[in-house]
N, CA, C and O atoms as a MOPAC input file, in Angstrom:
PM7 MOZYME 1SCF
protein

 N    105.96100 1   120.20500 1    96.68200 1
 C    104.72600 1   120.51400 1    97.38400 1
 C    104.71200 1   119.79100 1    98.72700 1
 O    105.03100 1   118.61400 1    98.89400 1
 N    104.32700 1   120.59200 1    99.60200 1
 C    104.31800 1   119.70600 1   101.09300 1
 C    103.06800 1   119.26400 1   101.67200 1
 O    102.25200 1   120.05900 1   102.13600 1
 N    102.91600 1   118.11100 1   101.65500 1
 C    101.77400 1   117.33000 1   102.11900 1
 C    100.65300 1   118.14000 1   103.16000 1
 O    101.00700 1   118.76000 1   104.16200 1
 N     99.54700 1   118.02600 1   102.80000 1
 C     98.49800 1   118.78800 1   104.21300 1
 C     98.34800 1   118.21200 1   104.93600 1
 O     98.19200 1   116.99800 1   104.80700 1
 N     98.32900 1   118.86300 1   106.08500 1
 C     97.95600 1   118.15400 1   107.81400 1
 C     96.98200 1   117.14400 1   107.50900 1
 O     95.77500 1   117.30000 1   107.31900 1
 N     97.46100 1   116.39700 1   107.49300 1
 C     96.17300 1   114.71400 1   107.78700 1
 C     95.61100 1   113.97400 1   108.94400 1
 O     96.19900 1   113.41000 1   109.86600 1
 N     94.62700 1   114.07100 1   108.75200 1
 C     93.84500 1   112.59000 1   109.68000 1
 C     93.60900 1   111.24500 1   109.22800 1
 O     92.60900 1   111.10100 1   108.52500 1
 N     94.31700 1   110.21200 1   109.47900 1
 C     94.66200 1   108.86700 1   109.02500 1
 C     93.51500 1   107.97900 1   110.05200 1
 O     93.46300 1   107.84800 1   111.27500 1
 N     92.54600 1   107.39400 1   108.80000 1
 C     91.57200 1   106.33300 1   109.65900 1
 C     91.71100 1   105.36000 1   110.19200 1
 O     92.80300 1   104.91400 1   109.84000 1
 N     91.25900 1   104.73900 1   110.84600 1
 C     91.51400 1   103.25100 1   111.92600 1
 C     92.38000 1   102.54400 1   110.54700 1
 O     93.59300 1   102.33700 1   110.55900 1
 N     91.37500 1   102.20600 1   109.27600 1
 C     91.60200 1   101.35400 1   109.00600 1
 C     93.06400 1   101.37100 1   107.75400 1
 O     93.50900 1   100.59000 1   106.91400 1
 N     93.31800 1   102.40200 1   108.13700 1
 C     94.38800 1   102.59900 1   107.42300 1
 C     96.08000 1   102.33000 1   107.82200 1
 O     97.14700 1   102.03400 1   107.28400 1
 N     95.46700 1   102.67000 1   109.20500 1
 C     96.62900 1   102.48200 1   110.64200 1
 C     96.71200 1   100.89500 1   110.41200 1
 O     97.80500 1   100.39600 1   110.14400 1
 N     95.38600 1    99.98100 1   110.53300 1
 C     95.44900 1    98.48800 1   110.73300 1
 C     95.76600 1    97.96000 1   109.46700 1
 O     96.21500 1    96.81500 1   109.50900 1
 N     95.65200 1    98.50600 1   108.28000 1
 C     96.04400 1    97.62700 1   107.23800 1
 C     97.78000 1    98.14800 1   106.96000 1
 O     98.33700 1    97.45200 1   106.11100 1
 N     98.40800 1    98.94900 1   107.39900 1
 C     99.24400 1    99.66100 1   107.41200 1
 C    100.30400 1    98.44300 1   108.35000 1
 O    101.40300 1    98.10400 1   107.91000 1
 N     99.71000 1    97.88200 1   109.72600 1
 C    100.42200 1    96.98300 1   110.30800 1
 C    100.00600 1    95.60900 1   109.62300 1
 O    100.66100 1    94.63200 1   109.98500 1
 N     99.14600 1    95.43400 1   108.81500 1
 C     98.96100 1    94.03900 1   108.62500 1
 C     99.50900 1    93.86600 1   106.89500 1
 O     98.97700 1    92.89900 1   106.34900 1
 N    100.37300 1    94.57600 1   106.09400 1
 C    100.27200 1    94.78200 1   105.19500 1
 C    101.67300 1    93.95200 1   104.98700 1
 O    102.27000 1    94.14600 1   106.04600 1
 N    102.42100 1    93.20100 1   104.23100 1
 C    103.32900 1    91.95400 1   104.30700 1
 C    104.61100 1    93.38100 1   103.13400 1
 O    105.83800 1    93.44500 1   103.21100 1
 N    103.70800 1    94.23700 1   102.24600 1
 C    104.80200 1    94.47200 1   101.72000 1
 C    104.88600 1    95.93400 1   102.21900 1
 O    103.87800 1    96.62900 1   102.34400 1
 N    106.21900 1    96.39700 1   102.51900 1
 C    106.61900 1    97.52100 1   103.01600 1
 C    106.76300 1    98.88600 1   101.99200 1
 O    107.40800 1    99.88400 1   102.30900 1
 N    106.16500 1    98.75300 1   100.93800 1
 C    106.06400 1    99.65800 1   100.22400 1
 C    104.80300 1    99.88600 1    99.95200 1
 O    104.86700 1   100.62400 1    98.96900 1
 N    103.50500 1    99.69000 1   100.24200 1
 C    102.48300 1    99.70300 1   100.20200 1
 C    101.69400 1   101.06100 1   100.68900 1
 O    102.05000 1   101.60000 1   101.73700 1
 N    101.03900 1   101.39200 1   100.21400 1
 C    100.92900 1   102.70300 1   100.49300 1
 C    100.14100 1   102.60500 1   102.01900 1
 O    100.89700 1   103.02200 1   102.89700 1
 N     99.15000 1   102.27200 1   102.41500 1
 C     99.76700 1   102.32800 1   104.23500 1
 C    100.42100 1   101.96800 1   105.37200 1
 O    100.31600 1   102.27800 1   106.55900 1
 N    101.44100 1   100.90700 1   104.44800 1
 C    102.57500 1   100.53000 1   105.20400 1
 C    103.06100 1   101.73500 1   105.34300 1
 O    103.02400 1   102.20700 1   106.47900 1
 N    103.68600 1   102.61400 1   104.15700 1
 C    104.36400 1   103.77200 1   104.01000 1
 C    103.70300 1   104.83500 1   104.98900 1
 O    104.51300 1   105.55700 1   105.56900 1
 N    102.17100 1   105.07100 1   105.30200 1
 C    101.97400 1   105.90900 1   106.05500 1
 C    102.01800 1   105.94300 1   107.03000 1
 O    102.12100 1   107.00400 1   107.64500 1
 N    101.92600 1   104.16800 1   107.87900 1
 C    101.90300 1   104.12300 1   109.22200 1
 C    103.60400 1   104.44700 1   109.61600 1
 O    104.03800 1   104.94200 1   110.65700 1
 N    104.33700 1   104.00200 1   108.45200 1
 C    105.59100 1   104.15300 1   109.00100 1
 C    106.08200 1   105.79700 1   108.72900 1
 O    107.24700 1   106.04500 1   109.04100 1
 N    105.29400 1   106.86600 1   108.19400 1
 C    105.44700 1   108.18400 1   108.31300 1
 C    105.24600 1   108.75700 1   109.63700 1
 O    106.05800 1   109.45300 1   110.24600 1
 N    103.72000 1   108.28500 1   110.14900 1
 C    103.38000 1   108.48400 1   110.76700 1
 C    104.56500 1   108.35800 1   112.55500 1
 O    104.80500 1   109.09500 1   113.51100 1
 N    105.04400 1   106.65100 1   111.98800 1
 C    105.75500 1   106.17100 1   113.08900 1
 C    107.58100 1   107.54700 1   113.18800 1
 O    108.35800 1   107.53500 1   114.14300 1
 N    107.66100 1   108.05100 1   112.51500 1
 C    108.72500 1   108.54300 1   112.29000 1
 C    108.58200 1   110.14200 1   111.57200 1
 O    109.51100 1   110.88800 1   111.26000 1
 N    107.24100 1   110.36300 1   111.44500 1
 C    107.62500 1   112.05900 1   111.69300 1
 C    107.81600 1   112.30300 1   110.46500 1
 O    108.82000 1   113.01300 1   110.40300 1
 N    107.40700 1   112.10700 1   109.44600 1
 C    107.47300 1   112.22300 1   108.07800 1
 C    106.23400 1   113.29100 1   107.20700 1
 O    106.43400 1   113.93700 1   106.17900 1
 N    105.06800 1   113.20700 1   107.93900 1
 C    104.31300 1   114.00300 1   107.58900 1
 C    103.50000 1   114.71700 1   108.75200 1
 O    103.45200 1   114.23800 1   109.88500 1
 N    102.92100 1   115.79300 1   108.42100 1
 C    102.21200 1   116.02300 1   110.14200 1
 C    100.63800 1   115.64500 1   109.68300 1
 O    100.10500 1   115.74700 1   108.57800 1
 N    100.05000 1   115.11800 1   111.10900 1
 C     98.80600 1   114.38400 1   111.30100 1
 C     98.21800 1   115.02900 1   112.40200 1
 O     98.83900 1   115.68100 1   113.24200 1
 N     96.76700 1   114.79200 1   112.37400 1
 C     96.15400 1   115.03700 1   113.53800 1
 C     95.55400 1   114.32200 1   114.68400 1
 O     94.54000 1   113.73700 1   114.30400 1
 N     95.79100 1   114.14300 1   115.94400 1
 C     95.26000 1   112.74800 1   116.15300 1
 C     94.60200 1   113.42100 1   117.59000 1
 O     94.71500 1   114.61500 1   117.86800 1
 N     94.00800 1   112.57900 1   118.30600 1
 C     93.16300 1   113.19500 1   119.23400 1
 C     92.97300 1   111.96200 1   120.16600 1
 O     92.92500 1   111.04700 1   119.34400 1
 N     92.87800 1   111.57100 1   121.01700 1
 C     92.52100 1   110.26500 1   122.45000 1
 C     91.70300 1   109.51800 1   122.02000 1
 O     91.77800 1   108.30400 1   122.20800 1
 N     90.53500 1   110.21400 1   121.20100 1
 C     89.48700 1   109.32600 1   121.37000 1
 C     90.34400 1   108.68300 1   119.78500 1
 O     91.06700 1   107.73500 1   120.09100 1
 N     90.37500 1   108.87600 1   118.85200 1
 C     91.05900 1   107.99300 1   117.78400 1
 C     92.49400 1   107.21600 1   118.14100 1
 O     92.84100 1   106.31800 1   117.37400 1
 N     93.09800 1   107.44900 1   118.96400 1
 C     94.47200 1   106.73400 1   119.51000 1
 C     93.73300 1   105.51700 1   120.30900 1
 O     94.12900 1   104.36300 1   120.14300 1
 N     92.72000 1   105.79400 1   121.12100 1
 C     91.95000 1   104.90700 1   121.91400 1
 C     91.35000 1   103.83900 1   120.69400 1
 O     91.28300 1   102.63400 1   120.93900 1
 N     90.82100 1   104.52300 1   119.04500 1
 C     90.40400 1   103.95900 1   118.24500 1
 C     90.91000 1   102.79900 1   117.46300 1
 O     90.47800 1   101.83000 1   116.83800 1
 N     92.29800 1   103.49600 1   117.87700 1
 C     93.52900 1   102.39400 1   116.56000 1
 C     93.74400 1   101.13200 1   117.79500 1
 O     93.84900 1    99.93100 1   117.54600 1
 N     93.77500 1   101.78200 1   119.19900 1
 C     94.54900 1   100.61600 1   120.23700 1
 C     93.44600 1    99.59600 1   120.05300 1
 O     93.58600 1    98.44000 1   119.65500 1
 N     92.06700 1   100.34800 1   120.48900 1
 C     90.55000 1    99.12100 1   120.34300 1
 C     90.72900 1    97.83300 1   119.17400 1
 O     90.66000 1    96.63500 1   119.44900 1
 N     90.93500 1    98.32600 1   118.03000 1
 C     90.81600 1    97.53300 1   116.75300 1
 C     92.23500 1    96.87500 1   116.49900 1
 O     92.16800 1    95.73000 1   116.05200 1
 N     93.23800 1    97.27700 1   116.65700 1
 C     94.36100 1    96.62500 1   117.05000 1
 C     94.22800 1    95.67700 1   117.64600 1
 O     94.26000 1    94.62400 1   117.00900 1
 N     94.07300 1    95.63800 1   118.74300 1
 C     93.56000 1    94.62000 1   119.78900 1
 C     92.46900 1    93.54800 1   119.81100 1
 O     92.40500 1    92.69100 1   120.69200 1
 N     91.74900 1    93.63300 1   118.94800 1
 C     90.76700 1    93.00000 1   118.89100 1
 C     91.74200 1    91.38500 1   118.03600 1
 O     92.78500 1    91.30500 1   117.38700 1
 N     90.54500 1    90.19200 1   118.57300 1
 C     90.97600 1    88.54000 1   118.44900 1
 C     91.55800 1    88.56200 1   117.28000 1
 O     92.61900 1    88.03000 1   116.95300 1
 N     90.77200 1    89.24800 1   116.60400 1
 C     90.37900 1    88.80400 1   114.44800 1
 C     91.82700 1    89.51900 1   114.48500 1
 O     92.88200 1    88.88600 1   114.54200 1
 N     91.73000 1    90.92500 1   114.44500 1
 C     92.98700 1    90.99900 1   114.07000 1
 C     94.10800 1    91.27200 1   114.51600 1
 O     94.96400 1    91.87700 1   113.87000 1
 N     94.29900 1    90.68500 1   116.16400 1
 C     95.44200 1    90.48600 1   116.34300 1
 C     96.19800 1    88.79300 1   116.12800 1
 O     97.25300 1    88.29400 1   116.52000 1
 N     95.29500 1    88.40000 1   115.48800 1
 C     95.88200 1    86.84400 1   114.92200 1
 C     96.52600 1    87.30500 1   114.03700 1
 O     97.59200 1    86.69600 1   113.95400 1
 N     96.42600 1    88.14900 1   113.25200 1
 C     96.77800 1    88.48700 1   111.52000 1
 C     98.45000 1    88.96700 1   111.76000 1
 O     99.48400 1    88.62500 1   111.18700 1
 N     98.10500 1    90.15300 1   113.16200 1
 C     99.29100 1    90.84700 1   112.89600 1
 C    100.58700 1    90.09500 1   113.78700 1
 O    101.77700 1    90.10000 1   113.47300 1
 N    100.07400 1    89.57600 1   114.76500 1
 C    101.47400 1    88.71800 1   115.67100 1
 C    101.81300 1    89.89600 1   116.68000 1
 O    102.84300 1    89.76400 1   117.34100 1
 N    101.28000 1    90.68200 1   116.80400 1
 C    101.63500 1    91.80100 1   118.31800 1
 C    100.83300 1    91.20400 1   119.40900 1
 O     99.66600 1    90.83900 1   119.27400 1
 N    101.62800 1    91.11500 1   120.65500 1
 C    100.92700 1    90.78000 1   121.63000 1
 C    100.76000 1    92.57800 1   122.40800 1
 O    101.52200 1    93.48900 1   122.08200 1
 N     99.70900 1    92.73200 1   123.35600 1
 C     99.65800 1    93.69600 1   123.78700 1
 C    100.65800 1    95.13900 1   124.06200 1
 O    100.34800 1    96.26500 1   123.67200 1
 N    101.66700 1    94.85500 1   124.67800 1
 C    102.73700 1    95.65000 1   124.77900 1
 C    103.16900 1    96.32800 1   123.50700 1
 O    103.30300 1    97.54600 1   123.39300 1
 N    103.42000 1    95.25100 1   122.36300 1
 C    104.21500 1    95.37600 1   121.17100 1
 C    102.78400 1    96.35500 1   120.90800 1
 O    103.17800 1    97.52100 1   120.92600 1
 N    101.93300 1    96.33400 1   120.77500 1
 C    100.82200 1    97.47500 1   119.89100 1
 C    101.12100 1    98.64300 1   120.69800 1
 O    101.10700 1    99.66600 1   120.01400 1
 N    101.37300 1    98.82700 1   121.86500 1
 C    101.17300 1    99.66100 1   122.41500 1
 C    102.49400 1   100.92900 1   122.01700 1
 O    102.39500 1   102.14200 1   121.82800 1
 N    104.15900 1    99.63900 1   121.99700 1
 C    105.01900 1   100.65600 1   121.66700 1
 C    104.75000 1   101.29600 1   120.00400 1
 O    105.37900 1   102.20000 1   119.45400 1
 N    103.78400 1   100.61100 1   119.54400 1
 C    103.55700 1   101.01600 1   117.72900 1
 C    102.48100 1   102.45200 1   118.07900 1
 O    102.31800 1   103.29400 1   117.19600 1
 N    101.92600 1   102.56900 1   119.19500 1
 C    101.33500 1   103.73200 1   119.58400 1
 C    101.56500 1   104.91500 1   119.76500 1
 O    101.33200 1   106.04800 1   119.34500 1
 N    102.46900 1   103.93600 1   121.04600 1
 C    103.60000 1   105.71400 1   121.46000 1
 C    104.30900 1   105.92700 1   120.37800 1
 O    104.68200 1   107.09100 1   120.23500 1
 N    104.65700 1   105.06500 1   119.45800 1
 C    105.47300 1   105.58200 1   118.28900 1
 C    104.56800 1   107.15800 1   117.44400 1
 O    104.91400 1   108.25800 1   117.01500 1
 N    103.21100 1   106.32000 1   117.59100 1
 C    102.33600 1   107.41800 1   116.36700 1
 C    102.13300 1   108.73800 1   117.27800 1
 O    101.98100 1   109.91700 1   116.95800 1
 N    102.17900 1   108.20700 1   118.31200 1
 C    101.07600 1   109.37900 1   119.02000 1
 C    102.29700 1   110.12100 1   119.41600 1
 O    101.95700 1   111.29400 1   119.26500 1
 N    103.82100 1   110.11400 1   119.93700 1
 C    104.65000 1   111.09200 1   120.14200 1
 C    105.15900 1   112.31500 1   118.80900 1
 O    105.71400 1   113.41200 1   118.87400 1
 N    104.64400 1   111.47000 1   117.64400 1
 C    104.88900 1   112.63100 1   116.41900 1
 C    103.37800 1   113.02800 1   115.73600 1
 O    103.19700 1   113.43600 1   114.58900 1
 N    102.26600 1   112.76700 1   116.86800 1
 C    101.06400 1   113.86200 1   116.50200 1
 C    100.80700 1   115.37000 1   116.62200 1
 O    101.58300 1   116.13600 1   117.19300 1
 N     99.97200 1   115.63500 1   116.19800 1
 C     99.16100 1   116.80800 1   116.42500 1
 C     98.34800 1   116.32800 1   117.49000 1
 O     97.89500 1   115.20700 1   117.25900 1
 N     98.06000 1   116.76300 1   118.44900 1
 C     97.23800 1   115.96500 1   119.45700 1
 C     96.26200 1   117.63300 1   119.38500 1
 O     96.62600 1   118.80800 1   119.41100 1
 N     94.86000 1   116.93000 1   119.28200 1
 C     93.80400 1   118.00900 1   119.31400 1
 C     92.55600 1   117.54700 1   120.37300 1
 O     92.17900 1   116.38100 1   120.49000 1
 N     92.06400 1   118.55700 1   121.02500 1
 C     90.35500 1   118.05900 1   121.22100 1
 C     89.27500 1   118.48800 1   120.47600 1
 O     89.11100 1   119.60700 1   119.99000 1
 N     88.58700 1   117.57600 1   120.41900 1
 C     87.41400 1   117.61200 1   119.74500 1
 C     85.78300 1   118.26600 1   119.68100 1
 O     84.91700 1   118.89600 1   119.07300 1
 N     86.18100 1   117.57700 1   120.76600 1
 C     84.67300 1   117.80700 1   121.91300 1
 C     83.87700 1   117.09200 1   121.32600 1
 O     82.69000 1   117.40300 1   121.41900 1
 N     84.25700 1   115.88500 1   120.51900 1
 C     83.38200 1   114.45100 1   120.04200 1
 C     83.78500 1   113.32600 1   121.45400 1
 O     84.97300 1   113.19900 1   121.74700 1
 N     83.29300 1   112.97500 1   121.82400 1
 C     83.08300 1   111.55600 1   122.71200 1
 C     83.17500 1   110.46600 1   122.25000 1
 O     82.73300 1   110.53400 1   121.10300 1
 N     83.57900 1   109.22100 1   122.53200 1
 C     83.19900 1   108.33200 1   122.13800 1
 C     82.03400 1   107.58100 1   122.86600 1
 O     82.16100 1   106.62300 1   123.62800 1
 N     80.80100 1   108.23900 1   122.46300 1
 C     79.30000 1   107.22000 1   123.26500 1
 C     78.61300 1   106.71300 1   122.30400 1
 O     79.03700 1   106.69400 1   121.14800 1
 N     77.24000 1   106.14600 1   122.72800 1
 C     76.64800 1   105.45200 1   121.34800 1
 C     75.98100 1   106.80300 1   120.22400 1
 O     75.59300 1   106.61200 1   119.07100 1
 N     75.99800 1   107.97300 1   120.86700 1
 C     75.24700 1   108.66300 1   120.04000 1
 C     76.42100 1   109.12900 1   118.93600 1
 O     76.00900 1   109.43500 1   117.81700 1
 N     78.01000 1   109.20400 1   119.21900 1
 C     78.90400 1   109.65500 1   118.34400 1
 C     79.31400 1   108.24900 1   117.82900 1
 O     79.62800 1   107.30900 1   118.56000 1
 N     79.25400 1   108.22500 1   116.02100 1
 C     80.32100 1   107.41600 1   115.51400 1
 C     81.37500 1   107.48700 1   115.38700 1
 O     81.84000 1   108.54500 1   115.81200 1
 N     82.28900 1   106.59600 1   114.82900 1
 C     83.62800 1   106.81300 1   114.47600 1
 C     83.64200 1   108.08000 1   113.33300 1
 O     84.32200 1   109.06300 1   113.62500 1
 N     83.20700 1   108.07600 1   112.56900 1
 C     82.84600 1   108.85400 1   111.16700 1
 C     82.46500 1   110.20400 1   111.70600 1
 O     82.81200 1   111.20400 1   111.07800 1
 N     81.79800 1   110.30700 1   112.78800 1
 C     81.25400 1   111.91400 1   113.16700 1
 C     82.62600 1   112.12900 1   113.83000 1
 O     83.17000 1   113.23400 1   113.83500 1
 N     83.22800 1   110.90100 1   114.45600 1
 C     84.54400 1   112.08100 1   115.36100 1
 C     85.71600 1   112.58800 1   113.99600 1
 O     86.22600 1   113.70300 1   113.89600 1
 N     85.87800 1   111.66800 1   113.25900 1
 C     86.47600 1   112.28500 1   112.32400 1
 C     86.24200 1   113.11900 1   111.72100 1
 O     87.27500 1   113.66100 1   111.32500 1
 N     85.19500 1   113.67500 1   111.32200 1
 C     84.87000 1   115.13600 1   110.77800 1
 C     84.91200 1   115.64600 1   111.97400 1
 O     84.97500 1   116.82400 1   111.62500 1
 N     84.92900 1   115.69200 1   113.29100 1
 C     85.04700 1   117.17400 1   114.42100 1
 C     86.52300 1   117.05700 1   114.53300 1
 O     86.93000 1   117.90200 1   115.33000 1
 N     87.53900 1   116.28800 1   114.00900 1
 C     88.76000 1   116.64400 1   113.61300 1
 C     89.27700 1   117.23800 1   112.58900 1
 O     90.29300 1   117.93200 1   112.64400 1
 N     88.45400 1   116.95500 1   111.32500 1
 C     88.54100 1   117.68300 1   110.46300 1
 C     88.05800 1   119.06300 1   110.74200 1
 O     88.56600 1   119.97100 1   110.08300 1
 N     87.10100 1   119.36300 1   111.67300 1
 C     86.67600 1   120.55600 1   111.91800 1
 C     87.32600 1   121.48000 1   112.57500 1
 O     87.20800 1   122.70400 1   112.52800 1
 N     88.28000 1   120.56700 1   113.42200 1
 C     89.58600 1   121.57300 1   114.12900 1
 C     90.45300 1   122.12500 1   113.33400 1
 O     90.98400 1   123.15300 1   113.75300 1
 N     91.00600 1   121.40600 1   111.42000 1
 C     91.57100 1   121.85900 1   110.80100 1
 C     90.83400 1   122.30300 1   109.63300 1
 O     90.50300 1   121.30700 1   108.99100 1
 N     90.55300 1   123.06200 1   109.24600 1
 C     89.35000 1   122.83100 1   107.85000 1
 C     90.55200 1   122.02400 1   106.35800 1
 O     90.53300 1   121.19600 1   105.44700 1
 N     91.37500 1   122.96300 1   106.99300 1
 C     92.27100 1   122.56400 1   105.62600 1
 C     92.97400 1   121.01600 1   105.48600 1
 O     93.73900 1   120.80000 1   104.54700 1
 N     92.80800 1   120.45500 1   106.01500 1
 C     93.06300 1   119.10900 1   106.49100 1
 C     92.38700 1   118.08000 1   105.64000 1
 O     91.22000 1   118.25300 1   105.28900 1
 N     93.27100 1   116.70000 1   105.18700 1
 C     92.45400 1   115.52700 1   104.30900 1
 C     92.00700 1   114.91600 1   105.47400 1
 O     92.45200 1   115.18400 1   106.59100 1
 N     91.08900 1   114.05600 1   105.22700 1
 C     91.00500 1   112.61700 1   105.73900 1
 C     91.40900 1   111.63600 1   104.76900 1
 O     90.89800 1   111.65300 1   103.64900 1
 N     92.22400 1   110.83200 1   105.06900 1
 C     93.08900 1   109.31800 1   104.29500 1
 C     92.06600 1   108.04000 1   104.65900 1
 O     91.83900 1   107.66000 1   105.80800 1
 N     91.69100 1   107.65600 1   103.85900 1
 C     90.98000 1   106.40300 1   104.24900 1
 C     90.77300 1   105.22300 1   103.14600 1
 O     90.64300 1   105.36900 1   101.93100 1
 N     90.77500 1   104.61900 1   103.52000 1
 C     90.87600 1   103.11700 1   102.67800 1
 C     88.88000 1   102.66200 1   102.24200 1
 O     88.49200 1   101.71600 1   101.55600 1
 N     88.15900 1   103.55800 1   102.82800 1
 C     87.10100 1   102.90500 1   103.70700 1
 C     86.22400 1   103.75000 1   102.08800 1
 O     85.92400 1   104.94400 1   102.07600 1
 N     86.07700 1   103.19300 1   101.39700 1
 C     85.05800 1   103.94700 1   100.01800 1
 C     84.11800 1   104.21000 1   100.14300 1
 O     83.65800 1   105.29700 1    99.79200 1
 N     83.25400 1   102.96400 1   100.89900 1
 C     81.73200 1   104.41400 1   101.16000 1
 C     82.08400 1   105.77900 1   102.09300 1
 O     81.07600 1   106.46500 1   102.26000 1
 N     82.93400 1   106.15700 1   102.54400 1
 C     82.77600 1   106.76500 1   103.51100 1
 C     83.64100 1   107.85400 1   102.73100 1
 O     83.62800 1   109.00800 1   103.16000 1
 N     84.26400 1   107.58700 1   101.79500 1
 C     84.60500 1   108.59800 1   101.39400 1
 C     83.86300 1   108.88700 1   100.09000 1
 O     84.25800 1   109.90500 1    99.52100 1
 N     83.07400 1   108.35400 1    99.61100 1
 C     82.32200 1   108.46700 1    98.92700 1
 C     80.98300 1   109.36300 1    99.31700 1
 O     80.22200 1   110.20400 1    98.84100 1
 N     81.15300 1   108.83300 1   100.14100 1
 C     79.43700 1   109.63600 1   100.89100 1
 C     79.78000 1   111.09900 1   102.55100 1
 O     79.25800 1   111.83300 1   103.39000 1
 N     81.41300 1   110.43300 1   101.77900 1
 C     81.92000 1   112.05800 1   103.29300 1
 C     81.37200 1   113.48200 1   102.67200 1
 O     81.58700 1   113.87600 1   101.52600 1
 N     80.55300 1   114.21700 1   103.77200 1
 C     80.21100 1   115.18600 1   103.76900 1
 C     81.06100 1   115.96700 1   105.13100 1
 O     81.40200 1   115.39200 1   106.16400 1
 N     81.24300 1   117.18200 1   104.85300 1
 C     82.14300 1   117.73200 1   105.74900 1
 C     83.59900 1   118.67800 1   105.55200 1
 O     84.20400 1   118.59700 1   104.48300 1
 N     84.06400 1   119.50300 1   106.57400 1
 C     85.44500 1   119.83500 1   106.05400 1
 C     86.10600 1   119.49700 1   105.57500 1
 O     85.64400 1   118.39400 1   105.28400 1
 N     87.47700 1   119.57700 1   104.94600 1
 C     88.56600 1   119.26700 1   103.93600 1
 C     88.07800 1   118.21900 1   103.16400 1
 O     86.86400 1   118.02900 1   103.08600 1
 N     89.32800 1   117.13000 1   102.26500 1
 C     88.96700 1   116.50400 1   101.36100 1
 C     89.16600 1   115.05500 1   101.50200 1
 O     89.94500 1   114.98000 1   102.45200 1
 N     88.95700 1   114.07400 1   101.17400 1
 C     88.77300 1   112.89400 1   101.41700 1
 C     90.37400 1   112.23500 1    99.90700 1
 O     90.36500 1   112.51100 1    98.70800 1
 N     91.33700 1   111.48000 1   100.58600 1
 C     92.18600 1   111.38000 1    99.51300 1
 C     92.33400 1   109.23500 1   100.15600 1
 O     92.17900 1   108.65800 1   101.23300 1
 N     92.65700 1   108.84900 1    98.89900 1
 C     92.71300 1   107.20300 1    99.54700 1
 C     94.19200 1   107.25100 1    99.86000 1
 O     94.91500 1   108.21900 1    99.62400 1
 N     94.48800 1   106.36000 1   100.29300 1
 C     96.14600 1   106.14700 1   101.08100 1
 C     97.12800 1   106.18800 1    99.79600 1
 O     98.31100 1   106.51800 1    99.87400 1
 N     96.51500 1   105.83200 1    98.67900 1
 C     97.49300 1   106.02400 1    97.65900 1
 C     97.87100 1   107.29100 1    96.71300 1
 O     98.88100 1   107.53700 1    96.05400 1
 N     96.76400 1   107.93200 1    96.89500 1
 C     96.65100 1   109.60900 1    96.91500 1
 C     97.55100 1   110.47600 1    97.50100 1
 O     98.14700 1   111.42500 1    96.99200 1
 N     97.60300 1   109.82100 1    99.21900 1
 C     98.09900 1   110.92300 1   100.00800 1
 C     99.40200 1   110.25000 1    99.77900 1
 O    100.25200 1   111.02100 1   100.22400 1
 N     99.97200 1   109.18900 1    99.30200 1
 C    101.65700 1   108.39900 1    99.29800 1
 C    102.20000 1   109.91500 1    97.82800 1
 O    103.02900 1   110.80300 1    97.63000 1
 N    101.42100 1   109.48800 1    97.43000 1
 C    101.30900 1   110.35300 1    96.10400 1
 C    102.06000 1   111.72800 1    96.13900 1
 O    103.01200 1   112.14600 1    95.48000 1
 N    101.16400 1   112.38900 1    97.31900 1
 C    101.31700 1   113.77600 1    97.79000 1
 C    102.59800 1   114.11600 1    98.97500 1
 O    102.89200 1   115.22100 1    99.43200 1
 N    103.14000 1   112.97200 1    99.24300 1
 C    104.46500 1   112.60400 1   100.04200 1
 C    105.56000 1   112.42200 1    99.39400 1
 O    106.72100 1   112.55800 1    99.78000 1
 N    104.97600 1   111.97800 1    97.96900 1
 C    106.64900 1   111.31000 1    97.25300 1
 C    107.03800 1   112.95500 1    96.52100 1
 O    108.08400 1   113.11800 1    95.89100 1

C-alpha cells in the first residue's frame, strides 16, 4: 500500500530533529521527508513555520544547530515537497491549525501527521488525522 500525500506538523518536524534515537517514528519522518521517501505537502507559510520554531532559544539549545545548519535541514525538506498555496496567511486572525486544514483543503485526500492530541482530537476538517506512528506504520 502506498502512503497518502501528507502534511507533517511543526511539531513533528521539531521532535523529529530533537529525537536522540533514529528510529523513532519522527525521526523516521523528518528523515523521509529529508530524502524523498514519501510525498508531502508543504506551502511557505509552514516552511516559514518549521524555520520560526526551529529557531527559537528553548529549542535551539536542545538541538545544537546554529542558524545555517537549520536552514540546510530546510532546503533538504522543502526541495522534495509538494509546494502548494493556500490562500491562508500567516496574521493574527489565521492560526497555525486553520493553515493546516487550508492545506488539507488543497488535497482532500490527504492526512495530517501530528504528535499534537488535542488537535487531533478535536480536528475538524478534510482528510484524516494519523499520529507519527500511524503514518511510520503506513510507510513500512
Amino acid at each position: 500500500m502506498r502512503a497518502p500525500l501528507a502534511v507533517i506538523d511543526t511539531n513533528v518536524v521539531v521532535s523529529g530533529l530533537l529525537t536522540a534515537r533514529s528510529d523513532a517514528p519522527t525521526a523516521r519522518i523528518l528523515d523521509g521527508m529529508m530524502n524523498a521517501r514519501f510525498a508531502f505537502l508543504l506551502s511557505t507559510e509552514l516552511l516559514g513555520e518549521y524555520r520560526a520554531v526551529l529557531l527559537r532559544p528553548r529549542i535551539r539549545s536542545r538541538h545544537h544547530l546554529d542558524e545555517r545548519e537549520v536552514e540546510v535541514v530546510l532546503t533538504e525538506v522543502a526541495v522534495n515537497a509538494r509546494f502548494c498555496k493556500t490562500g491562508a496567511t500567516s496574521s493574527a486572525g489565521v492560526s497555525a491549525d486553520d493553515h493546516l486544514r487550508a492545506l488539507l483543503d488543497v488535497e482532500p485526500q490527504s492526512v495530517l501527521v501530528t504528535g499534537d492530541r488535542p488537535l487531533a482530537r478535536d480536528f475538524r476538517g478534510p482528510g484524516r488525522v494519523l499520529s507519527p506512528r500511524e503514518f511510520v506504520a503506513l510507510l513500512s
